[in-house]
N, C-alpha and C positions, 0 to 999 in steps of 0.2 A: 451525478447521473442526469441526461439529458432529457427532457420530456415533450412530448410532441402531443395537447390535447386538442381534437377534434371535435367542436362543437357544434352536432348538427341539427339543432333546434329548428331549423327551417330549412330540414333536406339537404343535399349534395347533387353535382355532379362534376364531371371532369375536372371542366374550364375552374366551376367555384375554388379547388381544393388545389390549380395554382394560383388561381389568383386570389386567395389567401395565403398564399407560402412567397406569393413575391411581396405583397403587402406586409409579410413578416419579416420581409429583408433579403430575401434573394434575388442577387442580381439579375434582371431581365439577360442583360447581355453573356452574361453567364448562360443563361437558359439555352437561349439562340445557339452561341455555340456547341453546345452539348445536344443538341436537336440535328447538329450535324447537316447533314443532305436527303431529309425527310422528304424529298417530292416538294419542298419549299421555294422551285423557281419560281410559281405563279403565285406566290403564299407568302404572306409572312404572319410573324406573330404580333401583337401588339397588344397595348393595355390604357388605361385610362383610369381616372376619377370620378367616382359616380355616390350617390345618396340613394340609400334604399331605406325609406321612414326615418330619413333623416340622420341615419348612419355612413360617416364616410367608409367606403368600400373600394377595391382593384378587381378591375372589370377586363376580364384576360379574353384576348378576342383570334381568331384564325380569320386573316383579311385577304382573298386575293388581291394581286394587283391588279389596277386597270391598266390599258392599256396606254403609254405612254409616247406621243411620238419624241418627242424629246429626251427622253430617256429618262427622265423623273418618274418617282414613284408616286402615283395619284390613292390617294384611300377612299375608298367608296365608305360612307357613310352603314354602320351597321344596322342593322333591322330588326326592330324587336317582333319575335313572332306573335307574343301573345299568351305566352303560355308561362308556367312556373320558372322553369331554367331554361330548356329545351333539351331534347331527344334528339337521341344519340347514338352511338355506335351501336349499341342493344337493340337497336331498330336494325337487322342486320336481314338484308336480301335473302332468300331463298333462291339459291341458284335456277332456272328457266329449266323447266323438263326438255325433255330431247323433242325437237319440232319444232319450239318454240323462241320467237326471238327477245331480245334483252326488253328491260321496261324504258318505254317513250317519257323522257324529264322534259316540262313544260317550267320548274323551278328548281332551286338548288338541288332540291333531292328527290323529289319526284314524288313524294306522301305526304297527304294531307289528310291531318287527323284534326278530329273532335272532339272537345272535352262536353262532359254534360252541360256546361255552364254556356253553350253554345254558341264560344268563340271558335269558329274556322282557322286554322294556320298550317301551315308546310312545315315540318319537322322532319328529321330522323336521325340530328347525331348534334355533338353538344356542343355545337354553337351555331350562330345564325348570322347568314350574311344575307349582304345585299352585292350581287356579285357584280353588279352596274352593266348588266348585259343578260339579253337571254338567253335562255341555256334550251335550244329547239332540238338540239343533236342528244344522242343516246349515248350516257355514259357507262364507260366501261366499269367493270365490279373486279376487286379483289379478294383472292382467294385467301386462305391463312396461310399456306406457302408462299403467296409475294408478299404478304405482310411481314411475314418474320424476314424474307429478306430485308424487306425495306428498315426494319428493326436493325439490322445488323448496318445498317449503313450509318446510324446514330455514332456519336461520340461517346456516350456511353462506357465503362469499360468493361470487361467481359462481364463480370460478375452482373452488373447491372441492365447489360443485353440480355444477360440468360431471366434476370428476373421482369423484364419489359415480357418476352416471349412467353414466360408462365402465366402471366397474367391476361394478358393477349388467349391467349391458349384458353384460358378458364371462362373467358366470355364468349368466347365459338365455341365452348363445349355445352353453354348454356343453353343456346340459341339450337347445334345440335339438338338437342334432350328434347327439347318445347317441340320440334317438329319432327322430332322422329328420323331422323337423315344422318348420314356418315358425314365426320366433321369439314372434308374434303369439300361437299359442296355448298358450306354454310359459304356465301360472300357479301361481303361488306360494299355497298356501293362508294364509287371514288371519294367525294368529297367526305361523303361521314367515317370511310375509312380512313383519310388524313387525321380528320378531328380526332376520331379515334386513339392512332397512334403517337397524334402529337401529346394527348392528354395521358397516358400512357408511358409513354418514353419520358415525356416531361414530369410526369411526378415522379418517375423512379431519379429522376437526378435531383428534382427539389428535396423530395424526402433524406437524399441520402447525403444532401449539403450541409443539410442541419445537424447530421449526426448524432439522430438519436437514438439514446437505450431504450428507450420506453415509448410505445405509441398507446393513446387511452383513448377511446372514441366513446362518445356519449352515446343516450339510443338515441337513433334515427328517424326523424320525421318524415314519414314517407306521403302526406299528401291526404287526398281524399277524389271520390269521383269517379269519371268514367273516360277513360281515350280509348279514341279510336283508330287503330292502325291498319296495314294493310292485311291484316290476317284479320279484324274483325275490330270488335270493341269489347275493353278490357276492363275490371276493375283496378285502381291504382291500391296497390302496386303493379307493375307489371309482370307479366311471368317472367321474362328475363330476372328482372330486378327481387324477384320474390329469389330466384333460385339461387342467384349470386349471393343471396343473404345470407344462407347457412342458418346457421341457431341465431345470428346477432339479435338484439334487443332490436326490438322495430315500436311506432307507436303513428296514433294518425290524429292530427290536427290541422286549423287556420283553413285557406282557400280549398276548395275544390279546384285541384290542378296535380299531378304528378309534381310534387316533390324532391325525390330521390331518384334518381335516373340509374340506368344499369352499369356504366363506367364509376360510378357515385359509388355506390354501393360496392363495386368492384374493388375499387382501392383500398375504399374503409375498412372492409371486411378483413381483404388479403393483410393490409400492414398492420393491423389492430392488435396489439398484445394482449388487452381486455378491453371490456366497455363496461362503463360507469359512472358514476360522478369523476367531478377533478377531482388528481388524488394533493393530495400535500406534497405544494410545490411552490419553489420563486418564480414568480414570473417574471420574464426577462423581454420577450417582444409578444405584441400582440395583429394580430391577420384577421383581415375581412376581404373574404373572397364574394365578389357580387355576382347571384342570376343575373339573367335577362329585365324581367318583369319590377316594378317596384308597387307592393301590396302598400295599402295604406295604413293597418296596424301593425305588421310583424315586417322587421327587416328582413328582407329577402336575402341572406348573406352565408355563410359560413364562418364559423371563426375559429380559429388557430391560435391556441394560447403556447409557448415555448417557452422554457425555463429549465432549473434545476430542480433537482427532487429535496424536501423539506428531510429534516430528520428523521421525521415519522418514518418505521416501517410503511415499504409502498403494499397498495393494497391493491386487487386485482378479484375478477368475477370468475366463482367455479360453481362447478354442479357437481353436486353427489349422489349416485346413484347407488341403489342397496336393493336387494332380494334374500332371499332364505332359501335353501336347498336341502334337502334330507332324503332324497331320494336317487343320487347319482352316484356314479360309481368314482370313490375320491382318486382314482390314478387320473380323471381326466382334469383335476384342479389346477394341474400343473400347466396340461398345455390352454385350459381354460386365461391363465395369467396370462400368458406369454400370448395370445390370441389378442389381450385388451388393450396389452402396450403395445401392440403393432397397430392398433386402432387408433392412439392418441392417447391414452387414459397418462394422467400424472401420478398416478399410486392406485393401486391396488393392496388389499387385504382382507385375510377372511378370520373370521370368529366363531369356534365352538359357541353353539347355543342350544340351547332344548327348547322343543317345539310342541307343537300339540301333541296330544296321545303319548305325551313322555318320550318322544321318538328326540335324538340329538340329529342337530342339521349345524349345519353351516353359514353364516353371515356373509355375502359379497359386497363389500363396500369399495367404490369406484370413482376418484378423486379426477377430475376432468375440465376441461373448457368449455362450456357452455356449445359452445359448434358441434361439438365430439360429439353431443346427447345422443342424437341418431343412429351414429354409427356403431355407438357402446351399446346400447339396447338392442341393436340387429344383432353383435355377436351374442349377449348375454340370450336369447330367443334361441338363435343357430344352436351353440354351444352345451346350455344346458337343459334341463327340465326343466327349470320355473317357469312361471307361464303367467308371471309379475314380474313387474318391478317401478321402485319407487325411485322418483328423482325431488332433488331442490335445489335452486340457485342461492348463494349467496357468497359474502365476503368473506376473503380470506388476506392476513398479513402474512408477507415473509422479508426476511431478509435480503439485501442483495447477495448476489453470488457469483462468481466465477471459479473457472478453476486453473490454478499455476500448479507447474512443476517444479519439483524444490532436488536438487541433485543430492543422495544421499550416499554413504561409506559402501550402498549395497547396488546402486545404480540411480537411476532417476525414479522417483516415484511423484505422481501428480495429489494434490490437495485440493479440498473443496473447502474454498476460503467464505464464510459468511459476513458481511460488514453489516453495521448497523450504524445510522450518520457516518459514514465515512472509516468509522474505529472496523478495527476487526476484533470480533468476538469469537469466533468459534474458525478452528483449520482443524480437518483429518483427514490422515490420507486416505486411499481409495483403496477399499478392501480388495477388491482384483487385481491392482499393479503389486501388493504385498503379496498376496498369495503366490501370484506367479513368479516373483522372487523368491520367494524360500522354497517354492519347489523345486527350480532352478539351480537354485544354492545349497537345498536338501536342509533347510534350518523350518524352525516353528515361526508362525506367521508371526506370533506376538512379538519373537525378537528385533522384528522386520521392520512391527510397526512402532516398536521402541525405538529403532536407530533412524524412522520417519521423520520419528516427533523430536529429536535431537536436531536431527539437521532444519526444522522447521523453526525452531527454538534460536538456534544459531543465525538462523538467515533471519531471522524477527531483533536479533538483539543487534547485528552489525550495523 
């Protein structure tokens, strides 16, 4: 099993999390070409070797070209703003009320925020140039209908377009939400919306180079302090970046600077299968994506550890939520379940118990992703009487799992295969493909799942 651990001891954003993943061995050239025809005539990508406290890092940069009369491509010298990583797509326009003309750019992106620490810089999407020229003209803003086209012009392949646009999607839904607007007039100004999609498009192809089972993302450092944006001044995190979070573990250390940016936070969040410690694993390559900024005691970096998984059962972060009921009417138990797994829950079950006043109630116990918390406790409120409930995160082992089809004397029936290091310990078939073969067949399931486990036996010995 393949593992992809993200260590963000010292925040995330975009640029960091490829340029950790090309530092872990993905070919740049690769990259470029899977980036397609991203609005990259005036653009390219590029990368470098940099020390952040003394850590070598890949320092992934979005360069215009300058202008060249000979046809060489000249690179303009990149610009550090000043700040933690730099801000990003999550710094996303509010489209101009009707009357009103676009915002006048006197630099790349036209906002200039301050942190409490009262460093001045121009910010708003996750990288920072020096575009060797000034930018006196008013740039044009994209909407999330030309983004997702421009998404669809990537090399990409389907699969991986549809999962660039979800994710795209989920940060204009963000940015929607904070101000209150239909997601039609959230836009991204030009240049932070390239960065944007380059960072974006690009991890969906780095991530899915590596091929991994398993992504594990640490908690995330999100920073400390105060920015100031065009909507006002914020505590770090910021609202984009708070909302992108979900339930993830967050924590706050090291500089007064934003940290975790909202693209940062976007990725991690979306590809994360749990967050926790590393789980027991070989490591195989290891990735240092570099900020902007170099702090003098903490490496400013991101790191990407990739390997296989150890023998250990892998272990992964759940929360379990649980309340008592003894006052509802039990026909609603049923659509009560079937309510939770449409919300995410990994298991549900309830337990006869006796309650105070000798009255018997019922146990809801509600096995989940830690993300889920929210939206499990909003049904368990909606759905029933209690007017509690108790939650706790911790670990849980399970086995790996997949499921194969094994062709049996009665048709195909699918198994839910468990390994543990690599052996398989435990196959059975799937009580709904037997079921609905013997009713089919007009036979008792158990024959069903007798002639399953024959043919499983079979394909296990040849």
């Amino acid at each position: 099993m393949r593992i992809l651990y993200f260590d963000a001891f010292n925040g995330a954003s975009g640029d960091m999390v490829l340029g950790a993943l090309i530092d872990a061995g993905l070919p740049v050239a690769a990259l470029r070409e899977a980036l397609g025809s991203l609005g990259l005539a005036d653009y390219e990508i590029a990368t470098e070797r940099v020390l952040r406290a003394g850590v070598s890092a890949t320092k992934f940069r979005l360069e215009e070209r300058a202008p060249a009369a000979a046809g060489a491509a000249v690179h303009a010298p990149a610009q550090d703003h000043g700040d933690a990583h730099h801000h990003e797509p999550g710094r996303a326009h509010v489209s101009d009320p009707p009357g009103h003309g676009g915002h006048a750019h006197s630099h790349a992106d036209g906002h200039t925020h301050t942190h409490a620490d009262g460093h001045d810089h121009v910010h708003g999407h996750d990288h920072s140039h020096d575009h060797g020229h000034a930018h006196g003209h008013r740039h044009a803003h994209r909407s999330v209908g030309e983004i997702r086209a421009l998404i669809e012009r990537s090399a990409l392949p389907p699969a991986g377009r549809a999962r660039a646009r979800e994710l795209f999607d989920a940060l204009a839904e963000a940015e929607a939400a904070i101000h209150q607007m239909p997601i039609e007039r959230v836009h991204l100004h030009e240049v932070g919306a390239l960065d944007s999609i380059i960072d974006v498009v690009g991890a969906v192809f780095a991530i899915d180079y590596f091929k991994p089972d398993r992504i594990v993302v640490s908690p995330m450092n999100v920073g400390g302090g105060m920015v100031r944006s065009a909507h006002g001044l914020f505590p770090v995190p910021a609202p984009a970046t708070v909302r992108l979070l979900g339930g993830a573990p967050i924590f706050a250390s090291g500089p007064r600077a934003e940290l975790l940016t909202p693209t940062g936070a976007l990725l991690l969040t979306r590809y994360a299968s749990n967050f926790g410690p590393v789980p027991a694993m070989r490591v195989t390559h290891v990735g240092y994506g570099a900020g902007d900024r170099d702090f003098p005691d903490t490496p400013n970096v991101l790191r990407v550890l990739v390997g296989e998984a150890a023998d250990a059962a892998p272990t992964e972060r759940i929360v379990v939520l649980a309340c008592e009921i003894d006052d509802m009417n039990p026909q609603i138990f049923g659509v009560l379940m079937d309510r939770l797994y449409d919300a995410g829950a990994l298991e549900v079950f309830y337990q006869p118990v006796q309650m105070k006043k000798n009255r018997p109630g019922t146990l809801v116990t509600i096995i989940a992703p830690p993300s889920k918390r929210e939206a499990l406790t909003t049904v368990l409120f909606r759905e029933t009487t209690t007017i509690g409930v108790r939650f706790q995160e911790m670990q849980r082992e399970r086995l790996d799992r997949e499921i194969v089809a094994v062709e049996t004397t009665l048709g195909p029936v699918r198994f839910k295969v468990a390994r543990h290091g690599g052996a398989v310990v435990n196959a059975a078939p799937e009580f709904d493909d037997c079921a609905r073969i013997a009713a089919e067949r007009g036979l008792p399931v158990k024959d069903v799942q007798a002639a399953a486990q024959r043919a499983w036996m079979e394909k296990a010995d040849a």
